[in-house]
C-alpha positions as a Markdown table, in Angstrom:
| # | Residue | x | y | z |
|---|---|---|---|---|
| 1 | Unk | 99.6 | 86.9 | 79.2 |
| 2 | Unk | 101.2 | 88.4 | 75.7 |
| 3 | Unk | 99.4 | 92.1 | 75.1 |
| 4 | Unk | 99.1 | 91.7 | 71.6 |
| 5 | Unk | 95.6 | 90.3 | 70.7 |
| 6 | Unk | 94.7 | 87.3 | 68.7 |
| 7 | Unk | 93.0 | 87.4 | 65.4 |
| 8 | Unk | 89.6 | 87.5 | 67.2 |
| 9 | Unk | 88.0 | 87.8 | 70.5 |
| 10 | Unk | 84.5 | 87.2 | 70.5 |
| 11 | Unk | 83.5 | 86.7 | 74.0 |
| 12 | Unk | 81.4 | 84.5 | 76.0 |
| 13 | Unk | 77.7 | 86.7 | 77.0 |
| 14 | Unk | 76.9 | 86.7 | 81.1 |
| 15 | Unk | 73.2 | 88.5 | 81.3 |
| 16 | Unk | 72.7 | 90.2 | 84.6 |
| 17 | Unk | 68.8 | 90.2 | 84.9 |
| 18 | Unk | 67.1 | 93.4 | 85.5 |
| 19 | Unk | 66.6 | 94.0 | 89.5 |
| 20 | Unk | 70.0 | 92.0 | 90.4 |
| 21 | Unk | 71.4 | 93.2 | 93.5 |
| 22 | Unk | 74.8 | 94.4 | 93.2 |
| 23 | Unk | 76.7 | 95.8 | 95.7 |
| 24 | Unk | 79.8 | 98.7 | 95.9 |
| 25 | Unk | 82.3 | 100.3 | 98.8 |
| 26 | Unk | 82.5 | 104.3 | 98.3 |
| 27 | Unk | 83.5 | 107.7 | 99.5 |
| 28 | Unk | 80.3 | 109.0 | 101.7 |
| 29 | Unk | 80.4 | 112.0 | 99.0 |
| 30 | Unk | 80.0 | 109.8 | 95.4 |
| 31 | Unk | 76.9 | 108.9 | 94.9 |
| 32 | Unk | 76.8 | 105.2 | 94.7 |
| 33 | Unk | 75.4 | 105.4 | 91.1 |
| 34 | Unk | 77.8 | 107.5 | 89.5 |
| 35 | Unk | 80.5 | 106.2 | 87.2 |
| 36 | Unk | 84.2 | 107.0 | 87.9 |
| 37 | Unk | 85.1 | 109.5 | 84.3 |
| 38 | Unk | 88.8 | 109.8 | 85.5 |
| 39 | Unk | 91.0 | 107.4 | 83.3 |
| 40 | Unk | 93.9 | 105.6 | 84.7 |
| 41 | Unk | 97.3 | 106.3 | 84.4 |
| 42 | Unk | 100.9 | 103.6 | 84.1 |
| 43 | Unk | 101.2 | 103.6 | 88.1 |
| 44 | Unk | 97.5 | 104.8 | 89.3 |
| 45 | Unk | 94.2 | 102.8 | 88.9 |
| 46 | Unk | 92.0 | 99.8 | 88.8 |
| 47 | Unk | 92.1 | 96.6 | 87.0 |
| 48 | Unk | 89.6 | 97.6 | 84.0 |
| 49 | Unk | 89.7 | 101.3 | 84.6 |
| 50 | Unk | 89.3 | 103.6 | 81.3 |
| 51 | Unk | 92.7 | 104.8 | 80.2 |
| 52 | Unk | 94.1 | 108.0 | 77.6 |
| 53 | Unk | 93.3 | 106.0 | 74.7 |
| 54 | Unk | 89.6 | 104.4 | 75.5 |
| 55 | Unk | 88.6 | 106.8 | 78.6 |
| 56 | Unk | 85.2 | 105.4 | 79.5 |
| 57 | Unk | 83.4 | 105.7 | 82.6 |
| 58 | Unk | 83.5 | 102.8 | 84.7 |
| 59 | Unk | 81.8 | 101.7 | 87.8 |
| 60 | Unk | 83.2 | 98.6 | 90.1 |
| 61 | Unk | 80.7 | 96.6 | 92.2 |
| 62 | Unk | 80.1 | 93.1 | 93.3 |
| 63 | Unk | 77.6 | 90.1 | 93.4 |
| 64 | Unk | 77.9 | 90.0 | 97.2 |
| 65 | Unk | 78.6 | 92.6 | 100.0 |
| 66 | Unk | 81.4 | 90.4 | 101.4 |
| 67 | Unk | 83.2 | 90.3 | 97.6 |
| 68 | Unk | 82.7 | 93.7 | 97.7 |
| 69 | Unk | 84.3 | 94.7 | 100.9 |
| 70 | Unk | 87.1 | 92.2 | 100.4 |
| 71 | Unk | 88.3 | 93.3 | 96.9 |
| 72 | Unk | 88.4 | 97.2 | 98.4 |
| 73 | Unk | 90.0 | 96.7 | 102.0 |
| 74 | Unk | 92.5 | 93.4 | 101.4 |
| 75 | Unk | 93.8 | 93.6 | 98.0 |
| 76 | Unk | 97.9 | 93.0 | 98.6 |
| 77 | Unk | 97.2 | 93.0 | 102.5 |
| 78 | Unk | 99.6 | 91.0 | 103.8 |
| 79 | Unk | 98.9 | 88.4 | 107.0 |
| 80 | Unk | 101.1 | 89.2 | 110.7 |
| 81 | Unk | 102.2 | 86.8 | 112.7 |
| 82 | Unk | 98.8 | 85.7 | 113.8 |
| 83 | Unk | 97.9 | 84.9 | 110.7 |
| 84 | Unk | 95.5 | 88.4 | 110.7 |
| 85 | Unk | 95.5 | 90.7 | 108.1 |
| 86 | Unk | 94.7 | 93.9 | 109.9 |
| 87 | Unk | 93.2 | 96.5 | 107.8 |
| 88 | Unk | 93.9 | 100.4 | 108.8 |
| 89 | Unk | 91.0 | 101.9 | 110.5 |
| 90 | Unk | 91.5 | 105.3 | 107.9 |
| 91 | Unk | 90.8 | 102.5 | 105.0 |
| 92 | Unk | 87.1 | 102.6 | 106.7 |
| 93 | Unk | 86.5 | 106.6 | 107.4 |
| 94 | Unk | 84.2 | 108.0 | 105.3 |
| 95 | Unk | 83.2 | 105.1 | 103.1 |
| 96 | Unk | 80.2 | 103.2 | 102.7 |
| 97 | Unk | 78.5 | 99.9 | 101.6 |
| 98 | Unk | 75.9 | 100.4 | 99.3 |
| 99 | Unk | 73.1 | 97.5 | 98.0 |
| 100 | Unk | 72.2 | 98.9 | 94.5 |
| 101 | Unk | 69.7 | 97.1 | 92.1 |
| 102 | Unk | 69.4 | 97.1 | 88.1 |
| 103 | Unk | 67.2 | 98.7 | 86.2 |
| 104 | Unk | 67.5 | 96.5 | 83.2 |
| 105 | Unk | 69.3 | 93.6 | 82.2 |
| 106 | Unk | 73.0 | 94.0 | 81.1 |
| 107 | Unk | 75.1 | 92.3 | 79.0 |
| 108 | Unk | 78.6 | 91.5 | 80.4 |
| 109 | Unk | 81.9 | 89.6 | 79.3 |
| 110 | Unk | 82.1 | 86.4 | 80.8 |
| 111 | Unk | 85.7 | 86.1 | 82.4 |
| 112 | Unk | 84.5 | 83.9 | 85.3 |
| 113 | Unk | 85.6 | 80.2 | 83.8 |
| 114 | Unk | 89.0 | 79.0 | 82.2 |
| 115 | Unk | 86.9 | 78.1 | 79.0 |
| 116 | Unk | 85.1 | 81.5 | 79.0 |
| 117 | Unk | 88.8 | 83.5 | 79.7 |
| 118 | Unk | 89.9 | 81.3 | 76.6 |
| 119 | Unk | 86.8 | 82.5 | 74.2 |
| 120 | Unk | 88.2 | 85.8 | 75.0 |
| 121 | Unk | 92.2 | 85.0 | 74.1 |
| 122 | Unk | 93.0 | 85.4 | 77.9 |
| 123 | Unk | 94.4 | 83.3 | 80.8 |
| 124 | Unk | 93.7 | 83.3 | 84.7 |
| 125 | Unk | 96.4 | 86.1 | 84.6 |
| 126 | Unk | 93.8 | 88.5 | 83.6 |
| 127 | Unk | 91.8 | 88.8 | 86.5 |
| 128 | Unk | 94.0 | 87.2 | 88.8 |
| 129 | Unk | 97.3 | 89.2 | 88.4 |
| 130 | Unk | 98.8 | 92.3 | 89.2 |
| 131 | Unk | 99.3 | 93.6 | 86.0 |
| 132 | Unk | 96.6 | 96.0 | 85.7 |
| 133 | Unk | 98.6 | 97.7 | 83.2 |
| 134 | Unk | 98.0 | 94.4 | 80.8 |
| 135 | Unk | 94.7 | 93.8 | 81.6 |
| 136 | Unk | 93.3 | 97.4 | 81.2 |
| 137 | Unk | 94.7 | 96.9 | 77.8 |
| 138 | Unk | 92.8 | 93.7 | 77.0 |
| 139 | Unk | 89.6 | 95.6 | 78.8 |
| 140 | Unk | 89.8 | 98.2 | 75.8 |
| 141 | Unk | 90.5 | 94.9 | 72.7 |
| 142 | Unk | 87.4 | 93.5 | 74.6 |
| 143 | Unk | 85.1 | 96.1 | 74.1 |
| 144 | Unk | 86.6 | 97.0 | 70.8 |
| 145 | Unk | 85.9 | 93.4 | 69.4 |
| 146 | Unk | 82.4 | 93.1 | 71.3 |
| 147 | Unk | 80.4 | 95.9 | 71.0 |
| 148 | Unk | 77.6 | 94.8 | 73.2 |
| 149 | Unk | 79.5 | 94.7 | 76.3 |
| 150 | Unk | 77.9 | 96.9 | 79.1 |
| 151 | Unk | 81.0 | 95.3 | 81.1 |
| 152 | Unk | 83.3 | 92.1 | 82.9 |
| 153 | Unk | 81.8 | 89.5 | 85.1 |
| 154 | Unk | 85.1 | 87.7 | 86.4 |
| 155 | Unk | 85.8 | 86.0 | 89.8 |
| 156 | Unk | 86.8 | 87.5 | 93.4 |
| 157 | Unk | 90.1 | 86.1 | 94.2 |
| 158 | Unk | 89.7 | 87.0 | 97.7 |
| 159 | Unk | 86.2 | 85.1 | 98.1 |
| 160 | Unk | 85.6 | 82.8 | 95.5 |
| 161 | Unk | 82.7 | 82.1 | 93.6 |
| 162 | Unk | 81.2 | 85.5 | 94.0 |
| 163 | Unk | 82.2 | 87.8 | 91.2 |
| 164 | Unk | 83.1 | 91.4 | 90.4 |
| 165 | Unk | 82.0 | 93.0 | 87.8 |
| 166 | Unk | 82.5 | 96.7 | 86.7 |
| 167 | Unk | 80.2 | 98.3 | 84.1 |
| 168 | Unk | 81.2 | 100.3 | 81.5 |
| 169 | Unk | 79.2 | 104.1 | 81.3 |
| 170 | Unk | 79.4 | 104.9 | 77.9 |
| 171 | Unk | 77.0 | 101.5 | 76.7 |
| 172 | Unk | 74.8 | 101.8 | 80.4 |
| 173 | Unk | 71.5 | 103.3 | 80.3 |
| 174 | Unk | 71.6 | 106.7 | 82.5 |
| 175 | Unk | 69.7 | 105.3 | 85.5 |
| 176 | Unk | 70.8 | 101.6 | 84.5 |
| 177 | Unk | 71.5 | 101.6 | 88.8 |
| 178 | Unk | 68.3 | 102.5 | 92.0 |
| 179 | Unk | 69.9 | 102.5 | 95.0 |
| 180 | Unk | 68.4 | 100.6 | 97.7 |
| 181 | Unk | 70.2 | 100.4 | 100.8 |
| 182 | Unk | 73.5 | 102.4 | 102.2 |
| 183 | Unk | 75.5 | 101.4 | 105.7 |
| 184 | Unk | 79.1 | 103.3 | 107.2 |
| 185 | Unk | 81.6 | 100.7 | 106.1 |
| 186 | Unk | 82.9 | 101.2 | 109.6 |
| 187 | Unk | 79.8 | 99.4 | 110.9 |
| 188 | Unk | 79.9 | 96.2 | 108.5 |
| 189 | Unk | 83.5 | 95.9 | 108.1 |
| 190 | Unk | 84.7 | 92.9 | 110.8 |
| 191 | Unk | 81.1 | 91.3 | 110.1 |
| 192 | Unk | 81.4 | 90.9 | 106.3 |
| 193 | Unk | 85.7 | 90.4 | 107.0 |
| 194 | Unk | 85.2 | 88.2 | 109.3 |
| 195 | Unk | 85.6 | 84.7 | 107.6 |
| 196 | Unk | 88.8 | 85.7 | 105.4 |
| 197 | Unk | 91.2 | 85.9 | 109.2 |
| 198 | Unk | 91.0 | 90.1 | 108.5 |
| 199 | Unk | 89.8 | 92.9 | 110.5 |
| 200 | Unk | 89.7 | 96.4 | 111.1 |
| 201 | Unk | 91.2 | 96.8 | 114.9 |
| 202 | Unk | 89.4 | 99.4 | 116.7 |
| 203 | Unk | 90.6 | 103.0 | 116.0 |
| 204 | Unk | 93.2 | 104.0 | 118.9 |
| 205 | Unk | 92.0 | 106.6 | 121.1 |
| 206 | Unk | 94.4 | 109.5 | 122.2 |
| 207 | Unk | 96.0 | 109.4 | 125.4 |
| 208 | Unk | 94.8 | 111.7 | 128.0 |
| 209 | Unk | 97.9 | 111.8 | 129.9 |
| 210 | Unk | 100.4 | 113.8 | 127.5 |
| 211 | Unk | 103.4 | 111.7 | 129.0 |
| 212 | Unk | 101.9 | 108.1 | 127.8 |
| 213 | Unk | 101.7 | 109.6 | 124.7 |
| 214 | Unk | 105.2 | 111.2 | 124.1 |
| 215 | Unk | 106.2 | 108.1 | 125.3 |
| 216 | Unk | 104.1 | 106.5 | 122.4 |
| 217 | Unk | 104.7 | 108.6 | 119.3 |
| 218 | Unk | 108.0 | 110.4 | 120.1 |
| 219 | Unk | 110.1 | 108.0 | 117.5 |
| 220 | Unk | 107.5 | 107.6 | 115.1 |
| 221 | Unk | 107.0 | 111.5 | 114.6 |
| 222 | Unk | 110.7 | 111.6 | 114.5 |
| 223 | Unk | 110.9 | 108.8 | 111.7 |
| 224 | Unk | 108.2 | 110.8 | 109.9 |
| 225 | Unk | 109.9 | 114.2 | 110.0 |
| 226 | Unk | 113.3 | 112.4 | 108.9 |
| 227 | Unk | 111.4 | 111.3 | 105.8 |
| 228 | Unk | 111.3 | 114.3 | 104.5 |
| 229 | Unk | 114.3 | 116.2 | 106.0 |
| 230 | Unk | 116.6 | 113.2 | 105.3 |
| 231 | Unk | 118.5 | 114.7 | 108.7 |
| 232 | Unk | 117.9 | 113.1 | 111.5 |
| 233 | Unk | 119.0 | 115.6 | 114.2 |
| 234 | Unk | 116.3 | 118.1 | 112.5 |
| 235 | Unk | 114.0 | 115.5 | 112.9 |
| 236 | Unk | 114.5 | 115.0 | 116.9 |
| 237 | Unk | 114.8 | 118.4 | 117.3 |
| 238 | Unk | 111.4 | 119.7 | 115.0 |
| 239 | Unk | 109.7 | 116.4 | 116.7 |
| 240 | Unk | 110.4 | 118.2 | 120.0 |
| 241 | Unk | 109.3 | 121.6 | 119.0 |
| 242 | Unk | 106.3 | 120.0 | 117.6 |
| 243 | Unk | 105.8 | 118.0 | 120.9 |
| 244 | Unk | 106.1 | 121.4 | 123.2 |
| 245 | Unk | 103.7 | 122.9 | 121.0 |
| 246 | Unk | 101.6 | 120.3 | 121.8 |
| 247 | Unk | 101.6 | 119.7 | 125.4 |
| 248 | Unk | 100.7 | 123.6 | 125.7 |
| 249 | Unk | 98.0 | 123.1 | 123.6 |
| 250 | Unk | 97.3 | 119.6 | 124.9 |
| 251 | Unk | 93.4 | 120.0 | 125.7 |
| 252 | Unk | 92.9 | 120.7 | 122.1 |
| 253 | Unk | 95.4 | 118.3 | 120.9 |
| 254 | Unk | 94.2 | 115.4 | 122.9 |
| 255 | Unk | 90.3 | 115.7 | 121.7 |
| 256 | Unk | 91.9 | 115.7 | 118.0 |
| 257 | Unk | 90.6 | 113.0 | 115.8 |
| 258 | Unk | 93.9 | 112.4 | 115.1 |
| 259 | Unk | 96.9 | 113.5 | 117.5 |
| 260 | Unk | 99.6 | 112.1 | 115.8 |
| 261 | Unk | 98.8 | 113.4 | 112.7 |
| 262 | Unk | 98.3 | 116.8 | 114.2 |
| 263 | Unk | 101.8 | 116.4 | 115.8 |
| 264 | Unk | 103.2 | 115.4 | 112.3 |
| 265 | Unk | 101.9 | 118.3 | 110.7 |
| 266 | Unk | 103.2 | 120.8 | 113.5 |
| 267 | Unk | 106.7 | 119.3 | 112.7 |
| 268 | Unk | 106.7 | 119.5 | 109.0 |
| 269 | Unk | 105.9 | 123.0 | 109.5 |
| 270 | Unk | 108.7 | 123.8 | 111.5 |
| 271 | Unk | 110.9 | 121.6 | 109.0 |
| 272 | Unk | 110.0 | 124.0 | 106.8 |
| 273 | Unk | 110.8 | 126.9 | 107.9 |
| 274 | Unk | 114.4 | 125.1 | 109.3 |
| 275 | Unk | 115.1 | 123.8 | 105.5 |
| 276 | Unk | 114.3 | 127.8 | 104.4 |
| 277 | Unk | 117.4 | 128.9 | 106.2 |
| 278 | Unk | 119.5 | 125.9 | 105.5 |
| 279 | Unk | 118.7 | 126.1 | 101.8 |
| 280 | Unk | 121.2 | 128.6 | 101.1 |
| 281 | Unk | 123.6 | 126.6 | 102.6 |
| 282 | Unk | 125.6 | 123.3 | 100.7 |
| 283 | Unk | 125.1 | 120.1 | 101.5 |
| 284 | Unk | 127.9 | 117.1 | 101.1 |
| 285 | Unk | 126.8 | 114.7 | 99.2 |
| 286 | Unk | 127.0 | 111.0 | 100.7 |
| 287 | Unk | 129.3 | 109.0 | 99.6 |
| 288 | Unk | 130.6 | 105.3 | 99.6 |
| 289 | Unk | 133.5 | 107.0 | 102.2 |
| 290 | Unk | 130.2 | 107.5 | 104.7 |
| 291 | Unk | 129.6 | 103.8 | 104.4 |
| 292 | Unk | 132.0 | 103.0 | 107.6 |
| 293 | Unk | 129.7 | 105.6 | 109.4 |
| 294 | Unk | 127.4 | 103.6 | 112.8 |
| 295 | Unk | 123.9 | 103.4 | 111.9 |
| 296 | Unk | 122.7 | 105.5 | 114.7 |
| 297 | Unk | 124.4 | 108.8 | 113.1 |
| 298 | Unk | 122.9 | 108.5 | 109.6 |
| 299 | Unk | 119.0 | 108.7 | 108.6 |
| 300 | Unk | 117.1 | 105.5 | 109.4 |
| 301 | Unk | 116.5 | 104.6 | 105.7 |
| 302 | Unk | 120.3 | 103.5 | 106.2 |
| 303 | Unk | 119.6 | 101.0 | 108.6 |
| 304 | Unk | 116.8 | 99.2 | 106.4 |
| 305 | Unk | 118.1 | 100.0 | 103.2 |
| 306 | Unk | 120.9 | 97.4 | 102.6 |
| 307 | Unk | 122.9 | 99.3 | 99.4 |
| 308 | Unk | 124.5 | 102.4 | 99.9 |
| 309 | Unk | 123.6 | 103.2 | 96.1 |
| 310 | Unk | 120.1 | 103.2 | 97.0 |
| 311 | Unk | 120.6 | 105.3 | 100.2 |
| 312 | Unk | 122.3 | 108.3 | 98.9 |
| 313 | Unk | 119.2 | 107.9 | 95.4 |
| 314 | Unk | 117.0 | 108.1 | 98.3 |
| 315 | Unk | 118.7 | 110.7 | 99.7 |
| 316 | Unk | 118.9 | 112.9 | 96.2 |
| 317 | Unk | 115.1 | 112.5 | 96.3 |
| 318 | Unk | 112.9 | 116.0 | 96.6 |
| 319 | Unk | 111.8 | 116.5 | 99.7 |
| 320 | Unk | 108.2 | 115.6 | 99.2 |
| 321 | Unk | 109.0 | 112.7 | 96.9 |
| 322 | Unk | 111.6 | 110.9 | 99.8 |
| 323 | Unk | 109.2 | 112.1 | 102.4 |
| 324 | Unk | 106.5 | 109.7 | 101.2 |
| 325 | Unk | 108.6 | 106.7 | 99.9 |
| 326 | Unk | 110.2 | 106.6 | 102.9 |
| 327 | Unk | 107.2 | 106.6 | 105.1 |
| 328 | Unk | 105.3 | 104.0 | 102.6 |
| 329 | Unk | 108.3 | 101.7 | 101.4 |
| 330 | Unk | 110.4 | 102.0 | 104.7 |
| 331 | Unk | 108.6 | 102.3 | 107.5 |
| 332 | Unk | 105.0 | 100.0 | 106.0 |
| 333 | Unk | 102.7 | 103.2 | 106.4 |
| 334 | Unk | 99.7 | 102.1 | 104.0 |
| 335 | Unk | 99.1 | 104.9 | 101.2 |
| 336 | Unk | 95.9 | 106.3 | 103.8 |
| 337 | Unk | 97.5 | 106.4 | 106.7 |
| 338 | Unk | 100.5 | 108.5 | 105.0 |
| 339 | Unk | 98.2 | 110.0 | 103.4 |
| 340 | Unk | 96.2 | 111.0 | 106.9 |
| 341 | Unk | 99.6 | 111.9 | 108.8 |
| 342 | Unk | 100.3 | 114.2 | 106.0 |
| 343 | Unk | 97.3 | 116.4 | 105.4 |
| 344 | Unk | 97.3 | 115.5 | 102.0 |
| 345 | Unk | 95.2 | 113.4 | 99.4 |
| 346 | Unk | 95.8 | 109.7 | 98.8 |
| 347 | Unk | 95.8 | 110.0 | 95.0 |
| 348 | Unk | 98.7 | 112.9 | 95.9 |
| 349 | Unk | 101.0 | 110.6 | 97.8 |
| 350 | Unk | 99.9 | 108.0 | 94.9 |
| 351 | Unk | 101.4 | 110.4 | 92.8 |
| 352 | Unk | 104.8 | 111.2 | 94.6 |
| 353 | Unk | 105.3 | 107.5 | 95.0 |
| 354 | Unk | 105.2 | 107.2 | 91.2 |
| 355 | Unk | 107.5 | 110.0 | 90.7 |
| 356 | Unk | 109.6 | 108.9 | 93.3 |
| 357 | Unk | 110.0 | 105.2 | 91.7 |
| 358 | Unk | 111.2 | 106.5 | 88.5 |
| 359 | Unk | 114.1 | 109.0 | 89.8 |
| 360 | Unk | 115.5 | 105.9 | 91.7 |
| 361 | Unk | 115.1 | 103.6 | 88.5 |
| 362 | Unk | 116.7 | 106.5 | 86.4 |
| 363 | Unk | 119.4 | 107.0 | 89.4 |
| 364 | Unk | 120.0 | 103.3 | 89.7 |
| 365 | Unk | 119.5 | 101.9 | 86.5 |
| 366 | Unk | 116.8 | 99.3 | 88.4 |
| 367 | Unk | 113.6 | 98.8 | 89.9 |
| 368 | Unk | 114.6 | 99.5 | 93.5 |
| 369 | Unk | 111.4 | 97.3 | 94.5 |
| 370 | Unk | 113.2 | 94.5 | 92.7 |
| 371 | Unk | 116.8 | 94.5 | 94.0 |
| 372 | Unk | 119.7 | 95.5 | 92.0 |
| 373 | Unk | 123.5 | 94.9 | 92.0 |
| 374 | Unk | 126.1 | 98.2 | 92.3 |
């Protein structure tokens, strides 16, 4: 879809009457009326989010509950072997599925039909692809070239015909949204997933018996502490510190809502204090000389990684920045789950990833995401 605009786009009008059921997926603590103020950034946001230059408030919702669910949990979710597509149980924690209702009628852009795309100088792309770059940019023409939009009506890909729509706050009455009806997400999840071969597996409860779960989570802390230390004998050796600390604290540990991620947390803590005394000290940068060196004596980014350019850009990385591309891009931890395991905020490992991304394109030259010749 080109960004610049042609000479007009006068849109096609979709009327929501007044008392339409709409429905939205939520943090517990936003109320499910309230529009989103925060404008997007290049890397961070939603398809028609506000942005710097035409920061309006936005709300997302959906004509049906299982549209609504569907857009939230399975965007880019890919399908295993059993044809599933498994959504992380920390994508469900503290969210909910609210029913809202309209207060009055609203006057949307019709995006929902090639003929109705076309009135608006657009193609499938924009509501279809993942450009959201592109399409927040035609959002802002849109409403700059039709001033009665209240928002975009345009089709689930996930569960077509029901439709998504998002509402923009600055042209909504106050109150334009009652809120009906509220459920844990946790509770309707597999219900409303059920028919699109996705699910949310049940949570994994902590082992009681400390040895079943060193067992368990021994290499996976250690993969997560080598994320950040790029060292992987400071990773085995913080993982077990961290896992002593936690077999004499295991009655605490074990009733923890989250064990692993307390063990995680433990380590990076004593990765911490290890990189304080090693800071003073120089490192040898890797080299293409190293390339002859056995996998199992170099970080396991090495092993997945196929370049060695990339491995030592990797390796140049910050220590939060590697930490988190490592675990995201290398090891397939979704952006909650990393978040989770790191005691942090999912818009800050958003963030990180960003940053991350463009010291390897300015180290490389490339889009690491994309491939790249040396």
């Amino acid at each position: 879809m080109p960004i610049s605009p042609p000479p007009a786009l006068t849109a096609r009008r979709a009327e929501l009457p007044a008392d339409t059921w709409l429905y939205r997926v939520h943090r517990k603590r936003i109320s499910s009326t309230a529009f989103n103020p925060r404008p997007a950034d290049t890397f961070i946001g939603g398809r028609f989010d506000g942005t710097p230059e035409d920061p309006y408030p936005y709300l997302y919702a959906a004509r049906t509950p299982e549209a609504a669910v569907a857009e939230t949990l399975l965007r880019a979710l890919p399908f295993n072997r059993d044809g599933l597509r498994l959504v992380p149980s920390a994508a469900v924690v503290d969210r909910q599925l609210t029913q809202v209702r309209t207060a009055d009628p609203l006057l949307l852009i019709d995006l929902t039909t090639a003929e109705s795309l076309a009135a608006a100088g657009a193609t499938s792309e924009l509501v279809f692809s993942d450009d959201f770059v592109r399409a927040r940019t035609w959002s802002s023409l849109l409403r700059q070239h039709n001033p009665w939009a209240q928002g975009l009506l345009w089709p689930s890909r996930s569960r077509h015909p029901d439709h998504l729509v998002v509402l923009f706050g600055d042209r909504c009455a106050p109150e334009i949204l009652i809120e009906h009806t509220a459920w844990p997400l946790e509770e309707r999840a597999n219900a409303l997933l059920a028919g699109l071969r996705a699910e949310v597996p049940p949570a994994r409860r902590p082992a009681k018996n400390f040895d079943d779960f060193f067992k368990a989570h021994f290499l996976q802390i250690c993969r997560i502490l080598n994320a950040r230390q790029n060292d992987w004998e400071l990773a085995q050796e913080a993982a077990s510190r961290a896992f002593e600390i936690a077999y004499r604290k295991w009655p605490e540990v074990s009733e923890h809502a989250n064990p692993v991620a307390w063990v995680a947390f433990t380590g990076r803590r004593i990765l911490n204090r290890a990189y304080q005394k090693l800071a003073s000290r120089p490192e040898r940068a890797l080299n293409d000389a190293d390339a002859g060196m056995p996998c199992a004596g170099l970080d396991v980014a090495s092993t997945t990684v196929d370049k060695i350019a990339l491995y030592t850009a990797i390796g140049n990385l910050t220590r939060d920045k590697r930490e988190c591309l490592v675990m995201h891009y290398v090891h397939g931890y979704p952006v909650n789950e990393v978040a989770e395991l790191l005691n942090i905020p999912p818009g800050t490992v958003k963030s990180r990833l960003s940053a991350a991304r463009k010291d390897l394109k300015h180290s490389l030259g490339y889009d690491f995401r994309e491939g790249g010749t040396r």
